[in-house]
DRENPA-3360 file (N, C-alpha, C; in nm, 2 decimals, always signed):
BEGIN
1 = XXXXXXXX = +1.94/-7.03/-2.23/+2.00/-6.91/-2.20/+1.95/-6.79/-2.28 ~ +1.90/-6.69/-2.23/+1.86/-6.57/-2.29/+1.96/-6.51/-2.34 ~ +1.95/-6.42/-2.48/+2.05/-6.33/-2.53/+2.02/-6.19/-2.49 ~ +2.09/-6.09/-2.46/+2.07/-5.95/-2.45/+2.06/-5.90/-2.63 ~ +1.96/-5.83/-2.63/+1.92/-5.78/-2.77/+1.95/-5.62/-2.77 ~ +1.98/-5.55/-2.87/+2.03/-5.35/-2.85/+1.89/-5.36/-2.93 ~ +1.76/-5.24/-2.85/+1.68/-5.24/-2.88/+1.70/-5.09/-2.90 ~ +1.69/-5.00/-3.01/+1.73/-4.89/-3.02/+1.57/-4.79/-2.97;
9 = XXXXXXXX = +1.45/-4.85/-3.05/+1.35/-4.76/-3.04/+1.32/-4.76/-2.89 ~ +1.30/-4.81/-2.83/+1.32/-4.84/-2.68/+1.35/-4.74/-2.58 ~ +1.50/-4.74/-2.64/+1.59/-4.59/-2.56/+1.58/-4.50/-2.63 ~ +1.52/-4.48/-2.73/+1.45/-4.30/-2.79/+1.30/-4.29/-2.72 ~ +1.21/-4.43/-2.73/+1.13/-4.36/-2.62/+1.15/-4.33/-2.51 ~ +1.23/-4.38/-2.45/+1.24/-4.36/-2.26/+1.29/-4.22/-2.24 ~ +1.40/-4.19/-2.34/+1.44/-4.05/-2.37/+1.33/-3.96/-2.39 ~ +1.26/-3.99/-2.49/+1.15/-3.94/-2.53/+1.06/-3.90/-2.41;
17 = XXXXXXXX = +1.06/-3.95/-2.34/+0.99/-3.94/-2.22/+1.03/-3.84/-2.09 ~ +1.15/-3.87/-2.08/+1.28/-3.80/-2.03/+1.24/-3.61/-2.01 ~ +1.28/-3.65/-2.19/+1.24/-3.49/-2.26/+1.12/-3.42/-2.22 ~ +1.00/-3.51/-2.26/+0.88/-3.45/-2.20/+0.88/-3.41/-2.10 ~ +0.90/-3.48/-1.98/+0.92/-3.48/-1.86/+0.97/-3.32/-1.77 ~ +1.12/-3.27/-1.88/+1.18/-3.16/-1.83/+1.07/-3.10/-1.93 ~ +1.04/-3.09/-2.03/+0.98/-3.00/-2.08/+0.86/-2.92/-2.00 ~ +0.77/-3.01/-1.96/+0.70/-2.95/-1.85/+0.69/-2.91/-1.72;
25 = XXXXXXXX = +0.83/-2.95/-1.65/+0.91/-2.89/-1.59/+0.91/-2.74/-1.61 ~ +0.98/-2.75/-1.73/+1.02/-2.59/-1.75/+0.92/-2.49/-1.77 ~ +0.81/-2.55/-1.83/+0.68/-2.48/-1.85/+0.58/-2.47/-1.77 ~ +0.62/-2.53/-1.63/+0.54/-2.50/-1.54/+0.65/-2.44/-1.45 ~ +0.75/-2.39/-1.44/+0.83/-2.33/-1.35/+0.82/-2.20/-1.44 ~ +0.83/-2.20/-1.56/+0.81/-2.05/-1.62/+0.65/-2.00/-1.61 ~ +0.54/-2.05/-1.59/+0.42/-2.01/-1.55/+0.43/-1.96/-1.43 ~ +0.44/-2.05/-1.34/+0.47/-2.02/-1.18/+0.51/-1.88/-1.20;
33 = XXXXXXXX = +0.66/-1.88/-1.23/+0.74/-1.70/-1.27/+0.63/-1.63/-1.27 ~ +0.59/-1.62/-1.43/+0.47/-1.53/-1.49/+0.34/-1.50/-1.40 ~ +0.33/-1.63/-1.33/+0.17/-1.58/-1.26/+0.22/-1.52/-1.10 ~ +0.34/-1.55/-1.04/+0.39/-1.48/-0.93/+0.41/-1.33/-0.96 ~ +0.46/-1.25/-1.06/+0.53/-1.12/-1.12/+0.38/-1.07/-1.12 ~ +0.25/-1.12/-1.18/+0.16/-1.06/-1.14/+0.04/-1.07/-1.03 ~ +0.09/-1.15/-0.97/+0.03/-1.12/-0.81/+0.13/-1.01/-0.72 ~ +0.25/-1.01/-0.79/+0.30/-0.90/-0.72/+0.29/-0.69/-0.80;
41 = XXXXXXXX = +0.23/-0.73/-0.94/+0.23/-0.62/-0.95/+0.08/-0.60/-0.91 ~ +0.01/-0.70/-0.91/-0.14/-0.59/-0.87/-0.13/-0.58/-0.72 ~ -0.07/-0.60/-0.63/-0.06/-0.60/-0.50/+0.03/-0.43/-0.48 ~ +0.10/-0.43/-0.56/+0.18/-0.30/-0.57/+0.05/-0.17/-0.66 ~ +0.00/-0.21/-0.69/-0.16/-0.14/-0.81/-0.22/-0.12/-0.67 ~ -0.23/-0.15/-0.58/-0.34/-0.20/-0.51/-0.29/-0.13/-0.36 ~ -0.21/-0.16/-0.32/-0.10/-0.03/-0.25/-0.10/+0.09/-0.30 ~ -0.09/+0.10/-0.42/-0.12/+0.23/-0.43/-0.24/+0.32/-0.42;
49 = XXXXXXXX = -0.28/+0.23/-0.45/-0.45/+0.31/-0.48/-0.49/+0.35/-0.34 ~ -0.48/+0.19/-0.24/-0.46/+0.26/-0.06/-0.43/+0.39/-0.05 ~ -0.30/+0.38/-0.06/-0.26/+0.52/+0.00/-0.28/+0.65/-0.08 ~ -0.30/+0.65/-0.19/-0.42/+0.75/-0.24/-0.55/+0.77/-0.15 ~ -0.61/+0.68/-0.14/-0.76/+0.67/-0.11/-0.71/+0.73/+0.03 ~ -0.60/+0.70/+0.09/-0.65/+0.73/+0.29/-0.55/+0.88/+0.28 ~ -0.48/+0.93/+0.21/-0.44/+1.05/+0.19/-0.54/+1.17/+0.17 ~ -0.63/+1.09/+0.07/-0.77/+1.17/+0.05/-0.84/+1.21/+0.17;
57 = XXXXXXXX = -0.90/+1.06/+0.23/-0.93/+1.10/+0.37/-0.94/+1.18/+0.43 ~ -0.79/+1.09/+0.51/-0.75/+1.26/+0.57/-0.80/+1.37/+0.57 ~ -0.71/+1.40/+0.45/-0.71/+1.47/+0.38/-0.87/+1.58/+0.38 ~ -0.93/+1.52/+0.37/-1.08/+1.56/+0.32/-1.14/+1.61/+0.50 ~ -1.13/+1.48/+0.57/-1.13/+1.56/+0.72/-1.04/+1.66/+0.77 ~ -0.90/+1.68/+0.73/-0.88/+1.82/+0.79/-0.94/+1.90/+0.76 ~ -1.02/+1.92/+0.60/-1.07/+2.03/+0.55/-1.18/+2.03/+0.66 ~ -1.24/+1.95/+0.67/-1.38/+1.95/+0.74/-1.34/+2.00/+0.91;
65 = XXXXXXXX = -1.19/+2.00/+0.95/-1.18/+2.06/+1.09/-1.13/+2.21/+1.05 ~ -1.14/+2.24/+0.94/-1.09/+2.39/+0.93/-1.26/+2.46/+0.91 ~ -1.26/+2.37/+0.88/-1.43/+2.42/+0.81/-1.49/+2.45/+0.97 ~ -1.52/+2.37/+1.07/-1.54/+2.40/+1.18/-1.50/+2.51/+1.27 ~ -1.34/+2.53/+1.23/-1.29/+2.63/+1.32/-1.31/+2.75/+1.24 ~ -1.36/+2.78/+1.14/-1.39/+2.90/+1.06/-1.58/+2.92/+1.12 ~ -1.66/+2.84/+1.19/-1.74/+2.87/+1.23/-1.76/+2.95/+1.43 ~ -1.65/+2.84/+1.47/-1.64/+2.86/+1.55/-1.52/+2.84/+1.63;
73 = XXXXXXXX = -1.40/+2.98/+1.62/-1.27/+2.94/+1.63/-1.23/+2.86/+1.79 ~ -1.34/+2.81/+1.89/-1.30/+2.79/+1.99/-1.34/+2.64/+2.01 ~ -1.44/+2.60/+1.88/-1.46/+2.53/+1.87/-1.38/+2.38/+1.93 ~ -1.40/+2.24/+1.96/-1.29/+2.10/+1.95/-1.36/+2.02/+1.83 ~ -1.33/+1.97/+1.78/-1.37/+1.87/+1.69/-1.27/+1.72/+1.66 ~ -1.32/+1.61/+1.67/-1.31/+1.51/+1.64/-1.34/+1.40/+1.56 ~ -1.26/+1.34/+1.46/-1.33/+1.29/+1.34/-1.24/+1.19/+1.29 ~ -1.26/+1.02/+1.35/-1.21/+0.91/+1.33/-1.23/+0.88/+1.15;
81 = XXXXXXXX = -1.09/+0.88/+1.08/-1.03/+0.81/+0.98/-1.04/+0.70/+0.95 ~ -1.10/+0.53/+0.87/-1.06/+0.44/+0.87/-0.99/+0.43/+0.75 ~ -0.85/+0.33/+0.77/-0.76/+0.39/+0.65/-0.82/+0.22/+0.58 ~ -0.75/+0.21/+0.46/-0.76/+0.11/+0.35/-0.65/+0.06/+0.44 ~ -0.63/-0.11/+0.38/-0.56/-0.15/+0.38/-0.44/-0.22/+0.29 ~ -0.26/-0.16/+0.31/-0.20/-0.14/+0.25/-0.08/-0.28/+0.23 ~ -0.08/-0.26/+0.12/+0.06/-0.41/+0.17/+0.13/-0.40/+0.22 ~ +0.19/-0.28/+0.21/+0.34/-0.28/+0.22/+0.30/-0.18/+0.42;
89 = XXXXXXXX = +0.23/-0.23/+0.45/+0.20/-0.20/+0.61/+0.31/-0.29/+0.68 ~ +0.40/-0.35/+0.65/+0.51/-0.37/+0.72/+0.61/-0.30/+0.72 ~ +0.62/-0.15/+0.68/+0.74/-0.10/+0.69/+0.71/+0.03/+0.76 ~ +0.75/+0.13/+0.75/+0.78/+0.23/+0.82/+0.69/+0.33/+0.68 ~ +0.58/+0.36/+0.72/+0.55/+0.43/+0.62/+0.49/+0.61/+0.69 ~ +0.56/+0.67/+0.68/+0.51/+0.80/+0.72/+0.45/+0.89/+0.70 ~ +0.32/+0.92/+0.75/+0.21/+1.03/+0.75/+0.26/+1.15/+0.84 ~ +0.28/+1.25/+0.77/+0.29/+1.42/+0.76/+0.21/+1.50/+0.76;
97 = XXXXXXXX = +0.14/+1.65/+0.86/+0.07/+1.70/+0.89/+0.15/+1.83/+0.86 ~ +0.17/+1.90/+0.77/+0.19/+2.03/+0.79/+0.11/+2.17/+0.78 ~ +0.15/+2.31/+0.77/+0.09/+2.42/+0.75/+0.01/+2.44/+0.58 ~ +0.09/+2.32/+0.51/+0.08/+2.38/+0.37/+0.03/+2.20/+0.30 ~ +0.02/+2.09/+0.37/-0.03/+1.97/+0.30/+0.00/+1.86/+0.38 ~ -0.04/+1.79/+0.36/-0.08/+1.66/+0.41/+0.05/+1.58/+0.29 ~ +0.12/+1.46/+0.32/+0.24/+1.36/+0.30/+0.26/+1.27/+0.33 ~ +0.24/+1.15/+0.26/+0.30/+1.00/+0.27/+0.38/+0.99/+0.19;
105 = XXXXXXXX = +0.51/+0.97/+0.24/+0.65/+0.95/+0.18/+0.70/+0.79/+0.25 ~ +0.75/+0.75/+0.17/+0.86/+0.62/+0.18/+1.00/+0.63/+0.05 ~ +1.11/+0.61/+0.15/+1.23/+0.57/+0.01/+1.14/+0.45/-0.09 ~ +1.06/+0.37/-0.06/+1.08/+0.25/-0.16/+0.95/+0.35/-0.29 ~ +0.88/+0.44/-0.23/+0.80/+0.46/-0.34/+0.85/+0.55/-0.45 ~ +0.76/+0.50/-0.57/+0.83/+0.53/-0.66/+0.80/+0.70/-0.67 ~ +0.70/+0.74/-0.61/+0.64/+0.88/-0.61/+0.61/+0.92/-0.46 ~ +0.61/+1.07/-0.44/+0.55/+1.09/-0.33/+0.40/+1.11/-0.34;
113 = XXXXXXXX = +0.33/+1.07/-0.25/+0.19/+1.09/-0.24/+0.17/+1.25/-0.12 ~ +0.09/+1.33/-0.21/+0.04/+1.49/-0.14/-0.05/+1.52/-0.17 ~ -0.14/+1.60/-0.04/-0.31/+1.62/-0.08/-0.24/+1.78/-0.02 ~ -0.26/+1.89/-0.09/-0.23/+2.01/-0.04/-0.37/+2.08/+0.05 ~ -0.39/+2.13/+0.17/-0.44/+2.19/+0.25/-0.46/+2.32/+0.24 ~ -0.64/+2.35/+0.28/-0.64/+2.50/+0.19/-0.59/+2.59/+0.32 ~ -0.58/+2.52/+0.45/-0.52/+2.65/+0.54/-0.67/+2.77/+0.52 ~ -0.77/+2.73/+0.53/-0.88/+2.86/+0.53/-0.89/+2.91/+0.64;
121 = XXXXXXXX = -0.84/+2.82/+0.72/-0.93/+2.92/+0.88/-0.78/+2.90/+0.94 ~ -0.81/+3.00/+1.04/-0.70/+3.04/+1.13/-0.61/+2.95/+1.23 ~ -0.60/+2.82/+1.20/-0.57/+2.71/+1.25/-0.41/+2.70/+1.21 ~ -0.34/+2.59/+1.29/-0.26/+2.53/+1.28/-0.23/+2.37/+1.23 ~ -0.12/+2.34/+1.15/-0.15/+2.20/+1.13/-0.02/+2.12/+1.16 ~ -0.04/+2.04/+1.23/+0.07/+1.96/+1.29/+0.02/+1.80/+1.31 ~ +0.14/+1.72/+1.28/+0.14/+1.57/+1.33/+0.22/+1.49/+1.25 ~ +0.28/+1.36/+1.30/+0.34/+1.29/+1.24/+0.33/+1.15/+1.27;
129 = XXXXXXXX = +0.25/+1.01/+1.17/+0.24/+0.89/+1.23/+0.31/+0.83/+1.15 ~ +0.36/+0.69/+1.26/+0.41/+0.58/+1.19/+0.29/+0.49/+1.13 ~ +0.26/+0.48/+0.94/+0.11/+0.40/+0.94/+0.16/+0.25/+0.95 ~ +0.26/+0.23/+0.99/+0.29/+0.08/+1.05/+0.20/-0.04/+1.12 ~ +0.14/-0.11/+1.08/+0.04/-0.15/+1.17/-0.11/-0.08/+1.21 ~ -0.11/+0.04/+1.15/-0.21/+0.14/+1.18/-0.37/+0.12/+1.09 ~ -0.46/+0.14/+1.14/-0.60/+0.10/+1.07/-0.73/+0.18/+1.11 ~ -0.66/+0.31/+1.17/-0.75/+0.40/+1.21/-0.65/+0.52/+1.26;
137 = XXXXXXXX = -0.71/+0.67/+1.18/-0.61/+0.78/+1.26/-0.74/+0.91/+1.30 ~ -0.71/+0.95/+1.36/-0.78/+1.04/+1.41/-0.76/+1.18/+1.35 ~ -0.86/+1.32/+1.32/-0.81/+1.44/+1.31/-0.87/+1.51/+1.42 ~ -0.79/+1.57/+1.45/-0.88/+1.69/+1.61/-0.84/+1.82/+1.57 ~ -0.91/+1.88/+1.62/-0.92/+1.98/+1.67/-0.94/+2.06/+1.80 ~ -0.78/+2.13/+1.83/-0.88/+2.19/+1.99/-0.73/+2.32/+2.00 ~ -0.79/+2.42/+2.03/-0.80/+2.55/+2.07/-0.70/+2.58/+1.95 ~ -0.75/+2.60/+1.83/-0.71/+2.61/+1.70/-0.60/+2.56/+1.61;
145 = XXXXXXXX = -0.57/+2.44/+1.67/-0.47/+2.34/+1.65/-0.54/+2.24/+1.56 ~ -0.48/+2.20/+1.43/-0.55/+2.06/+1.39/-0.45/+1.99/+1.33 ~ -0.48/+1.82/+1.42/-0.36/+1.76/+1.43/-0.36/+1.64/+1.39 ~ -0.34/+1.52/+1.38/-0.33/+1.40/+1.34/-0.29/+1.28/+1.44 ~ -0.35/+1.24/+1.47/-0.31/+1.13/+1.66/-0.36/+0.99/+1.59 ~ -0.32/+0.88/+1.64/-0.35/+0.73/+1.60/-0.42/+0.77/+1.79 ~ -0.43/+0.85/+1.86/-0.53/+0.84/+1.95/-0.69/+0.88/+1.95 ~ -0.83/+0.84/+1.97/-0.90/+0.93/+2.01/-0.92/+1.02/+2.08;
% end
């Protein structure tokens, strides 16, 4: 007949083991954390910089349709945009055409983004797009109107 023996070191290693166990648990769920916080801040870095970059755009092409209608106020002009692509292109992000600047605004941003318009030539400026899903915008020009269309 066998005797049951209390083997003490036994059950400090198995514990021992235990311990380890959660330990790296915890140290690979706190990395996980750490390395997700910065996949999401450079994606927010990176978002931004987008919508910098395609406000410029624009931006740079209206000047280039004022520039035209100062040569020739009867002039049409047409001049396809390719925008960057943004993360946060699932929400409702709105491009603004006015008399006095170009505007991408959203509630979640932490800043408004504005490229101000020098207005040189005798033109008008109007438009308003949803950049939702959008990856190309157009700027026109025609009978002194310059406008902003996700159409050609």
């Amino acid at each position: 007949m066998s005797r049951l023996q209390r083997d003490d070191a036994a059950a400090s290693t198995e514990l021992g083991y235990v311990f380890t166990f959660l330990l790296g648990v915890l140290l690979l769920t706190l990395y996980s954390v750490w390395a997700w916080d910065i996949e999401n801040a450079t994606r927010e870095r990176w978002s931004i910089v987008a919508v910098d970059e395609n406000i410029n755009r624009v931006g740079q092409a209206v000047e280039r349709a004022d520039s035209v209608a100062r040569m020739d106020s009867s002039a049409t002009y047409s001049e396809r945009v390719d925008l960057l692509n943004m993360e946060n292109i699932n929400i409702n992000i709105v491009m603004l055409l006015d008399e006095e600047r170009l505007l991408v605004d959203h509630p979640s941003f932490e800043r408004q983004f504005e490229q101000p318009i020098s207005s040189a030539a005798g033109t008008t400026h109007s438009g308003e797009i949803n950049l939702r899903g959008e990856s190309t915008i157009w700027v026109h020009l025609s009978s002194g109107n310059v406008t902003i269309s996700t159409e050609p």
